[in-house]
C-alpha positions in Angstrom: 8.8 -4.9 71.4 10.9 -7.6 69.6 8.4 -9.6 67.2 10.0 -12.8 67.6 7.2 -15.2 66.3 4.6 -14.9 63.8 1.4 -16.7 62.5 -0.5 -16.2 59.6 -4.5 -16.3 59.2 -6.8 -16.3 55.7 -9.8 -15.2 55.2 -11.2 -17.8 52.7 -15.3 -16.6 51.5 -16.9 -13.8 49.8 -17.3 -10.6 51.2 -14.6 -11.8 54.2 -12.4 -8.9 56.0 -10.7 -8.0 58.7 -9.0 -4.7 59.5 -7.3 -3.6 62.8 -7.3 -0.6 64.9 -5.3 1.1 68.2 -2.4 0.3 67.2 -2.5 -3.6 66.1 -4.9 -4.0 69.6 -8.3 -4.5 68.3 -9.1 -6.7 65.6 -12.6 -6.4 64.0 -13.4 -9.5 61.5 -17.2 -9.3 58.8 -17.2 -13.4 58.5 -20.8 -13.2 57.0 -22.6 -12.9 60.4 -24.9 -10.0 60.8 -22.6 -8.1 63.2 -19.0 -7.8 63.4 -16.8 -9.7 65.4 -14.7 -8.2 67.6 -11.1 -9.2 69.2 -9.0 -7.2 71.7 -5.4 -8.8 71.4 -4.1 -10.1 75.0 -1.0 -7.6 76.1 1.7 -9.5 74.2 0.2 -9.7 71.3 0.1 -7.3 68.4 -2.0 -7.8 65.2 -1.6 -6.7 61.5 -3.8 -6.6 58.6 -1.0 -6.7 54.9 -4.5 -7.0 53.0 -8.2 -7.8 53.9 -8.3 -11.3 54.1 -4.7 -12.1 55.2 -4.0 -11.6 59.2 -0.6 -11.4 60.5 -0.3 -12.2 64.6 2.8 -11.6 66.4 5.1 -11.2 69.7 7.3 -12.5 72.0 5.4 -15.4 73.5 4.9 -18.6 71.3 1.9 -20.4 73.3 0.0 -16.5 73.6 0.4 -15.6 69.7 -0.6 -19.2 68.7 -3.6 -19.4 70.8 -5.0 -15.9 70.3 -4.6 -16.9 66.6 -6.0 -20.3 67.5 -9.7 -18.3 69.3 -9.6 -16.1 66.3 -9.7 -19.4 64.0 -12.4 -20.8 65.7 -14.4 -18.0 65.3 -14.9 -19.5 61.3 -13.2 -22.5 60.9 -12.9 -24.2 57.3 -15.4 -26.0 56.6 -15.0 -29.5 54.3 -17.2 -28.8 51.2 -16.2 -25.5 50.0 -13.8 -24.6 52.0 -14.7 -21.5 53.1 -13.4 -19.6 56.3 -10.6 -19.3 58.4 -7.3 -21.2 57.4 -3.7 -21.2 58.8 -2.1 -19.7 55.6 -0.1 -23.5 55.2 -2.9 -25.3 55.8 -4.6 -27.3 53.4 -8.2 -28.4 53.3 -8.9 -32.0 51.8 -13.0 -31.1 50.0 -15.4 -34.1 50.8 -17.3 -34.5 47.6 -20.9 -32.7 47.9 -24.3 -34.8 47.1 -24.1 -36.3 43.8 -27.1 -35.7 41.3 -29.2 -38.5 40.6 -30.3 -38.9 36.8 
């Protein structure tokens, strides 16, 4: 198979991971939950794992390797005060200020 496009997922949070098995076809994700979450890659689709918080997607197909990236995002998505979860590795997040203390 001929990896022509690619898209890149981080794992922003403590204690975040991912790690992939059979072959780049299962991708299992620890997001904080008390289970793992679990992906099986559609069949143009592989998936690679360079550390554990940086995901690597990939294949032929442009629209099947963005949205299997996309359902894996929405799985965590960044959230505005701390930015913690999953980003696109270009995207940035814009932090809303948290409650200020009175004194």
């Amino acid at each position: 198979m001929e990896a022509k496009v690619f898209r890149f997922l981080k794992l922003v949070g403590v204690g975040f991971k991912a790690r992939t098995e059979c072959e780049g076809r299962e991708l299992f994700l620890k997001l904080g939950y008390s289970h793992e979450v679990q992906f099986t890659a559609p069949p143009a689709v592989r998936v690679f794992c360079f550390k554990p918080n940086l995901i690597c997607f990939t294949g032929i197909d442009k629209n099947r390797v963005h949205h299997f990236a996309g359902a894996v995002r929405n799985c965590k998505p960044p959230e505005v005060y701390k930015g913690k979860g999953i980003l696109y590795i270009d995207e940035v997040i814009k932090l809303k200020p948290g409650k200020k203390q009175k004194k």
